[in-house]
C-alpha distance (Angstrom), angle and dihedral (degrees) to the residues before:
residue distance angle dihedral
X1 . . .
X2 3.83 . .
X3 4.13 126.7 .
X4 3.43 112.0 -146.3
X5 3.78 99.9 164.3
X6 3.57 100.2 -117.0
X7 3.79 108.5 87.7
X8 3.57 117.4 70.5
X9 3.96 131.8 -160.4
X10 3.58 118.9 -134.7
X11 3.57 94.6 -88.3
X12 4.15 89.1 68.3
X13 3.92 84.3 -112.7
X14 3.80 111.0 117.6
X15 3.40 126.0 -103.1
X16 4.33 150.4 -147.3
X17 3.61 116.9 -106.7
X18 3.71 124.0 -173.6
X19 3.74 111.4 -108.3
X20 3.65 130.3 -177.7
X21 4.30 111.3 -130.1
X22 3.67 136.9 155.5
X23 3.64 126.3 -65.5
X24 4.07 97.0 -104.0
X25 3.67 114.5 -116.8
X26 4.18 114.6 -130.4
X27 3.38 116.1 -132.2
X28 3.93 134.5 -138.1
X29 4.03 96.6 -53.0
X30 3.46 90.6 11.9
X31 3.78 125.8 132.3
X32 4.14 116.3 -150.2
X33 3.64 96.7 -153.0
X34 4.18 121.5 -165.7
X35 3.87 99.8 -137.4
X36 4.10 113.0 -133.3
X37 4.06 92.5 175.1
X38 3.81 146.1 2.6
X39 3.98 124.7 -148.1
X40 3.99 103.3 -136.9
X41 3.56 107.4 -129.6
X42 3.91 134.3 -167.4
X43 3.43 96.0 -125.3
X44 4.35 84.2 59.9
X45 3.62 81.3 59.8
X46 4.00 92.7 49.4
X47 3.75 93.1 50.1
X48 4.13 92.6 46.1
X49 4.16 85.3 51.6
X50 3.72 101.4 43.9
X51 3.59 107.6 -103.9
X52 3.77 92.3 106.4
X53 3.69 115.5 49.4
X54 3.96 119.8 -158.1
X55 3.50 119.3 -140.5
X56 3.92 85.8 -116.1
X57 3.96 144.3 0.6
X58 2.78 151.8 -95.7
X59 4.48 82.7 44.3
X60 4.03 120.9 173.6
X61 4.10 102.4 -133.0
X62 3.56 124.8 -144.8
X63 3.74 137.4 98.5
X64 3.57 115.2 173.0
X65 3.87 94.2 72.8
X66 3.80 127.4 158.5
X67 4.36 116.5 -163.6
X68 3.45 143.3 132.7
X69 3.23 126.3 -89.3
X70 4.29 111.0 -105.9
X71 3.69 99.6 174.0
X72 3.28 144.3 7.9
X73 3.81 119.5 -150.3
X74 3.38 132.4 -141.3
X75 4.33 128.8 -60.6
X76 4.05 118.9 8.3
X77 3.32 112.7 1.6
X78 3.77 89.0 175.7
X79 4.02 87.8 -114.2
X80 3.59 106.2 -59.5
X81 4.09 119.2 140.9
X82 3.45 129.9 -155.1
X83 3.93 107.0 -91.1
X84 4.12 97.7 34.7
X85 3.75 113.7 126.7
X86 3.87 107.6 -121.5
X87 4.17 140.2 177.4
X88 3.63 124.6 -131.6
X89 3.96 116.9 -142.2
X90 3.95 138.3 -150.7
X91 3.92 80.3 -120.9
X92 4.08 93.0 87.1
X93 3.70 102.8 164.5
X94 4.36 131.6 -33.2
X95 3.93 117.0 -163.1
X96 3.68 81.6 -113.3
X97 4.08 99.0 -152.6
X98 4.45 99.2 69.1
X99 3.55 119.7 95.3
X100 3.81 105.0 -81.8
X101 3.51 99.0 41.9
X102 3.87 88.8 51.7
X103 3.96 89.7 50.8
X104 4.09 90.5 49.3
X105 3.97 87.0 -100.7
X106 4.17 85.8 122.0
X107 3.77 88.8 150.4
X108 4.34 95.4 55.4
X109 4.27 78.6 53.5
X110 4.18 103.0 128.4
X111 3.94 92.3 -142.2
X112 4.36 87.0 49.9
X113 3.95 100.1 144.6
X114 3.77 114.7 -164.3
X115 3.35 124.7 -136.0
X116 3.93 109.9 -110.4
X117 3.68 91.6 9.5
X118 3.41 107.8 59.3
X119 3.71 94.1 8.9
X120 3.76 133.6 40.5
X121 3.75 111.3 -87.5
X122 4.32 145.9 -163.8
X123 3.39 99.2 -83.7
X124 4.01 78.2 103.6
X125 3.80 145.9 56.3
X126 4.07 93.7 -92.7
X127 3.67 131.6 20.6
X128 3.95 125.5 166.2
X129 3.45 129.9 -147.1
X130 4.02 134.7 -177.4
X131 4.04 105.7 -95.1
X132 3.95 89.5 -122.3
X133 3.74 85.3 57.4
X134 3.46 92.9 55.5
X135 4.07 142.4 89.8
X136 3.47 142.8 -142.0
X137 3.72 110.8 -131.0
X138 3.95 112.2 -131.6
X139 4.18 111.0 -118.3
X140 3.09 94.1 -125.5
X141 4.33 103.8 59.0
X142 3.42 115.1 74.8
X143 4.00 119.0 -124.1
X144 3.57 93.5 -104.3
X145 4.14 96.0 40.8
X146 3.96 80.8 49.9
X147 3.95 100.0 50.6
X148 4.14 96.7 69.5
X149 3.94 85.2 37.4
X150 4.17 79.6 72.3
X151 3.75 99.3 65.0
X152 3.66 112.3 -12.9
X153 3.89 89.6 48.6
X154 3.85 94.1 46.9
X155 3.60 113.1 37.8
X156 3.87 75.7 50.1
X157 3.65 83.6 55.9
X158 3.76 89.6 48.1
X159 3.53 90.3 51.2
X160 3.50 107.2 43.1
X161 4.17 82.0 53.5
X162 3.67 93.8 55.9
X163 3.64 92.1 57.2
X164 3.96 90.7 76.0
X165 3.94 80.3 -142.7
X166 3.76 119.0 -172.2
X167 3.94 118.9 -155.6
X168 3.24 106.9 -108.6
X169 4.30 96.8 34.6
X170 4.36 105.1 103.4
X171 4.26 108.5 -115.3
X172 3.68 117.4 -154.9
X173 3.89 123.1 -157.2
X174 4.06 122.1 -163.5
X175 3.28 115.8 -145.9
X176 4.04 124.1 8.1
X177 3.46 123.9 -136.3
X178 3.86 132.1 117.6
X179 3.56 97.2 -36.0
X180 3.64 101.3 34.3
X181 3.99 91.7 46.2
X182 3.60 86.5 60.4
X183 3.95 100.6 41.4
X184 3.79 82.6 62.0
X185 3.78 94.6 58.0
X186 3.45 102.9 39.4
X187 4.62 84.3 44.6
X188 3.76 90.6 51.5
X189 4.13 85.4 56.2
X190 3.75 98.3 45.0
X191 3.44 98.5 38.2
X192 3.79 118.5 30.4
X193 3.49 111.3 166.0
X194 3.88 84.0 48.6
X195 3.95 117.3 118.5
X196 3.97 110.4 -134.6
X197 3.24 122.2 -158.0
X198 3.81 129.0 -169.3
X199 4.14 128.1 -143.4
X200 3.90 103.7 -163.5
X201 3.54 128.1 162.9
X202 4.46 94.6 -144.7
X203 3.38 131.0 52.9
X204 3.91 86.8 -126.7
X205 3.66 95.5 58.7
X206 3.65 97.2 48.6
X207 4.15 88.0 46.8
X208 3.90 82.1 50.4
X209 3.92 85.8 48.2
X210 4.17 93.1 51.3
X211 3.97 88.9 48.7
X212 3.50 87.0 60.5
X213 3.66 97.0 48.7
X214 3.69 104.9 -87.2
X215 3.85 110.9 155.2
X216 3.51 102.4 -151.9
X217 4.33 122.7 8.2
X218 3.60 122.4 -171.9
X219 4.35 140.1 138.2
X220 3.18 125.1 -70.4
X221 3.92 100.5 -90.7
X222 4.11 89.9 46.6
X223 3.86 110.2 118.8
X224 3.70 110.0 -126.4
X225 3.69 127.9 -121.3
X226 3.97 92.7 -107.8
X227 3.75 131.8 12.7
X228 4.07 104.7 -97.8
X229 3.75 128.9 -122.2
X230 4.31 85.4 -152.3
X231 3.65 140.0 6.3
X232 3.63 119.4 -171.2
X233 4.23 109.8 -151.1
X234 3.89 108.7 -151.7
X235 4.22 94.1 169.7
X236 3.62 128.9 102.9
X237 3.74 96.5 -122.3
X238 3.62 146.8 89.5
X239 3.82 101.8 -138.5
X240 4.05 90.0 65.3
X241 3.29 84.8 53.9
X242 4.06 104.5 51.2
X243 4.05 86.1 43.2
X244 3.57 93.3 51.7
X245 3.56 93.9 65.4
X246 3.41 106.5 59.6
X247 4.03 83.5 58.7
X248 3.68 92.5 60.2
X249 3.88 108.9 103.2
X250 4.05 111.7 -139.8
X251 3.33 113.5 -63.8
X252 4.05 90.4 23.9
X253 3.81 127.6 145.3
X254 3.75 125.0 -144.9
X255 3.81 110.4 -156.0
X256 3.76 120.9 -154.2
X257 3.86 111.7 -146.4
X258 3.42 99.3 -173.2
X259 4.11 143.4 99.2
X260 3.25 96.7 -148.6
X261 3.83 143.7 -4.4
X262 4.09 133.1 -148.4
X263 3.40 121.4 -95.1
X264 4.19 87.8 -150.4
X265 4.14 89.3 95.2
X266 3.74 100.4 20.8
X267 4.22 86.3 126.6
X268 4.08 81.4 78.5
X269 3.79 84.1 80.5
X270 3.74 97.1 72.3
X271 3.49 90.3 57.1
X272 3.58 89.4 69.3
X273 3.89 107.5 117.2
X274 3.87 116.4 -163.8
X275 3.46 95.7 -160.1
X276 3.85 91.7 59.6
X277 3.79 103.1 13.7
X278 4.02 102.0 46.1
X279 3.46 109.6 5.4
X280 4.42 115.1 112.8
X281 3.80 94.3 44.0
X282 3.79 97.9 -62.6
X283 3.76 109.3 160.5
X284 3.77 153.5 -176.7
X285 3.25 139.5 -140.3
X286 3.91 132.1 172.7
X287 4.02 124.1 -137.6
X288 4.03 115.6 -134.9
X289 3.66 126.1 -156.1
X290 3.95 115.8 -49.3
X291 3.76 124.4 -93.8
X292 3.81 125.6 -133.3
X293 3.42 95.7 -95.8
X294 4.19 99.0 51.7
X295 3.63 77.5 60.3
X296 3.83 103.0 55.9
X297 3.88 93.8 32.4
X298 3.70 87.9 55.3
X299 3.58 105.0 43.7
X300 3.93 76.1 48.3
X301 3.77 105.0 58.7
X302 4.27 88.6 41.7
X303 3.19 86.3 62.0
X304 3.86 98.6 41.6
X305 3.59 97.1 38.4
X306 3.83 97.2 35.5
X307 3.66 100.3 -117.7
X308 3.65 111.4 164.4
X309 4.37 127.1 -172.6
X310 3.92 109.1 -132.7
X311 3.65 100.0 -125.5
X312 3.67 137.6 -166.1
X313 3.83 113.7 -154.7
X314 3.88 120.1 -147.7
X315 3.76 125.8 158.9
X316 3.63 129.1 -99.5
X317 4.25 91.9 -106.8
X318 3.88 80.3 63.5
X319 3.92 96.1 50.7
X320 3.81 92.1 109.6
X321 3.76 91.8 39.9
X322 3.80 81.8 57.9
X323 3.82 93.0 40.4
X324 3.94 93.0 57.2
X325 3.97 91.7 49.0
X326 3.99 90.1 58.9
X327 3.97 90.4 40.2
X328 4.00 81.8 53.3
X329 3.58 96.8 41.4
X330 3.75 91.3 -112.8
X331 3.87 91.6 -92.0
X332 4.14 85.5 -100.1
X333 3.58 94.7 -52.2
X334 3.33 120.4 98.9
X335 4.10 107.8 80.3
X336 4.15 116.5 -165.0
X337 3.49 115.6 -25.7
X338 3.67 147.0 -8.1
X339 3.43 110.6 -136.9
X340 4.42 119.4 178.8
X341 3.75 123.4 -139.4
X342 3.82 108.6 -139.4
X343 3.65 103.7 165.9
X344 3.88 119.9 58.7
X345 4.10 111.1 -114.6
């Protein structure tokens, strides 16, 4: 599925169109990779509508993609064969040898390419990817449990790290969808004794959020049971955001999981009081990208600690169908993660 800008869906916004183009060739320490599934992300749906530009068009989106490896080419392919099941990042490539990447901050790197952004990605057949950029997929996660793992999973992972979180302190998370779904599973497992509690804008997401062990749900302007030491925002608006910190006990950090955020409510941000919103050391801090090792560690500690994305499986045709569902918000419906089905079982 390729966006090149110039077809629109009936909403004016534009939209994927299946295109046939050549099988890419990998390159010395490449990996040519024959995609099985592709997570569907947010930030898919912020390149399709504009608010992330790729460095060229027409682009293939996609980044949390699951294959098999078809080829290997030439020079270090950090150990991969042909025939090993594999995940494909956002994390394309960083220079490796500037500052950040030095200090393990691979994902502040100034040359960080994206995978399908600023390279090709799985929302096709074939996709390759550097070997150092790549994963081994743990036996015992399914292809489409592993896909949202890739992005969802770890910039949850990033996130939930950033908090500085002590067991024992109460996390909240706005909104819950694929990342946020996971953050709960993966917080309930580090942190036990902690209290989460859930900010979601329909009664079916918070119910979703209370199956999953969510001790208190409610909308965005619902006052928690407890003033929280963290919240981590995974929605792509600025009202969560403003709300969110007058939740944060002194001290408190919100953390805002998200690459970009809509412009459509963007007024909520001179509502911001500092007095009540900022004031005792409440802060914020924004998570960027993922590095190499959120990845690993996360696909990791799923498979460790059992944590498992609730996924709905579509095919690629459908990928706009799926596409205008997240633009829309789903209407309440769509639970986890999307995940597409390119190749045939």
């Amino acid at each position: 599925m390729v966006l090149d800008r110039e077809r629109v869906n009936a909403d004016g916004n534009p939209a994927l169109r299946l295109a046939e183009t050549p099988v890419p060739e990998p390159s010395d320490g490449e990996l040519l990779v024959r995609v099985n599934v592709c997570g569907v992300c947010r930030t898919d749906l912020d390149l399709v509508e504009g608010r992330l530009a790729a460095p060229r068009y027409a682009i293939i989106p996609g980044h949390q993609v699951v294959g098999r490896v078809e080829r290997v080419g030439g020079g270090d392919a950090a150990g991969f064969r042909v025939g090993q099941r594999v995940g494909v990042a956002w994390i394309h490539s960083a220079c490796g040898v500037c500052t950040w990447c030095i200090a393990g901050l691979e994902n502040l790197c100034p040359y960080f390419r994206a995978t399908g952004c600023d390279a090709d990605g799985g929302y096709a057949e074939y996709v390759t990817v550097a070997g150092a950029f790549a994963y081994a997929i743990p036996d015992d996660l399914t292809d489409e449990e592993a896909a949202p793992l890739l992005c969802a999973g770890a910039i949850g992972w990033r996130s939930l790290r950033l908090t500085n979180l002590r067991d024992g302190e109460p996390l909240g998370l706005t909104g819950f969808g694929a990342s946020a779904h996971l953050v709960l599973q993966m917080a309930r497992a580090r942190f036990p004794n902690s209290e989460i509690c859930v900010f979601a804008r329909s009664s079916g997401e918070q119910d979703f959020a209370r199956a999953l062990g969510a001790a208190w749900a409610g909308a965005t302007e619902d006052a928690p049971p407890v003033p929280l030491r963290a919240i981590i925002d995974t929605t792509p608006a600025w009202r969560p955001v403003v709300r969110a910190l007058r939740a944060l006990a002194p001290g408190g950090r919100l953390v805002i999981n998200a690459i970009r955020k809509s412009r459509q409510d963007v007024n909520e941000l001179t509502t911001l009081d500092y007095g009540r919103d900022l004031w005792m050391e409440r802060e914020i801090k924004s998570v960027a990208n993922v590095t190499r090792k959120d990845v690993a560690e996360m696909l990791a500690f799923a498979s460790s600690a059992g944590i498992r994305p609730r996924v709905g499986v579509v095919p690629l045709e459908q990928a706009n169908d799926v596409l205008s569902a997240l633009h829309s918000g789903g209407g309440g419906a769509i639970r986890g993660a999307q995940v597409l089905r390119v190749a045939a079982r």
